[in-house]
N, C-alpha and C positions, 0 to 999 in steps of 0.2 A: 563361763571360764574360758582361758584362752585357747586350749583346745577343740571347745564344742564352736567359739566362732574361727578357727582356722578350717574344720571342716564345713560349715554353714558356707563360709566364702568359697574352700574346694567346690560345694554342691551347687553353685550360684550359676547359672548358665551364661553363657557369652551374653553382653551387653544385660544382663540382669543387674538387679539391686538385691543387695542383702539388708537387712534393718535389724541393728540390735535394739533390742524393747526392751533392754532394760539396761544399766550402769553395772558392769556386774567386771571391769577391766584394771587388773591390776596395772601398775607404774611400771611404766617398759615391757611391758605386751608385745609381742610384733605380727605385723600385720604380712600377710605377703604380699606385698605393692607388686613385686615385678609379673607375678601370677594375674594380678589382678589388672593391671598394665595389658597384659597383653589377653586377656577377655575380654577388656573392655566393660568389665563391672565395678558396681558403685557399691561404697558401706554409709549405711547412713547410721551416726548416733545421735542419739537425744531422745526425748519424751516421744513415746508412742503414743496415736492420738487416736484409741479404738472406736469410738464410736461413731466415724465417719466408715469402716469398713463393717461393724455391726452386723446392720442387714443382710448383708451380702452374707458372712458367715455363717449366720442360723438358719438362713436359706441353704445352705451347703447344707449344714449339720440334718436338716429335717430333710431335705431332699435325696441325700445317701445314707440316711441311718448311721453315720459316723458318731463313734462312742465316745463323743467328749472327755466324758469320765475319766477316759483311761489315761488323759494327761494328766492330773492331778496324782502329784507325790506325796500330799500330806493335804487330808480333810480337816479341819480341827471346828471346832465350837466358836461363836460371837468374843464368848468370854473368855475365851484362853487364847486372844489374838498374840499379845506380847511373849508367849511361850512358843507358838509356833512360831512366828516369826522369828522365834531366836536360833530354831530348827534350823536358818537357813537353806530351805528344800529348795527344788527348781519349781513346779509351782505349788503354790498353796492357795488352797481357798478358804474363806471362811463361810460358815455356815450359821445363820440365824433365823428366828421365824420372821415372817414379813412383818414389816410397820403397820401400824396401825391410822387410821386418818386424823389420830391427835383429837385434843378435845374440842366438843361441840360447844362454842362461844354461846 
């Protein structure tokens, strides 16, 4: 929402990048250019492309015991995707049993 990125950019340090990951900006939003002007920081939007920073991450998570979990706002089932998602939460995950290797030809 437009408040959580007007604070995100507040938190953005001199010459830093802020990256919204996800589309979440109503019509006529406002940005703070002139704050942002004079830090000398960036917004980027568009498709977030995780699996190039991946590694890196799980290496964080495992290496400080950081509890992932506790970002997750709403767990829900494989098969109640279209309900949770109607939830509109901040994140949600879905949960299913692993795949299987499909059948043996």
């Amino acid at each position: 929402r437009a408040p959580g990125l007007r604070r995100a950019l507040a938190a953005t340090a001199p010459g830093g990048v802020c990256t919204a990951v996800g589309y979440y900006l109503a019509t006529g939003t406002r940005v703070p250019l002139m704050r942002m002007y004079a830090t000398d920081a960036t917004l980027r939007v568009g498709v977030s492309h995780a699996r190039a920073t991946l590694p890196d991450l799980l290496e964080f998570v495992h290496r400080t015991g950081f509890p992932a979990e506790r970002v997750i706002t709403l767990l829900a089932d494989w098969d109640d995707a279209p309900t949770a998602y109607a939830a509109r939460t901040t994140k949600l995950v879905l949960a299913r049993d692993p795949l299987g290797n499909g059948p043996t030809p």
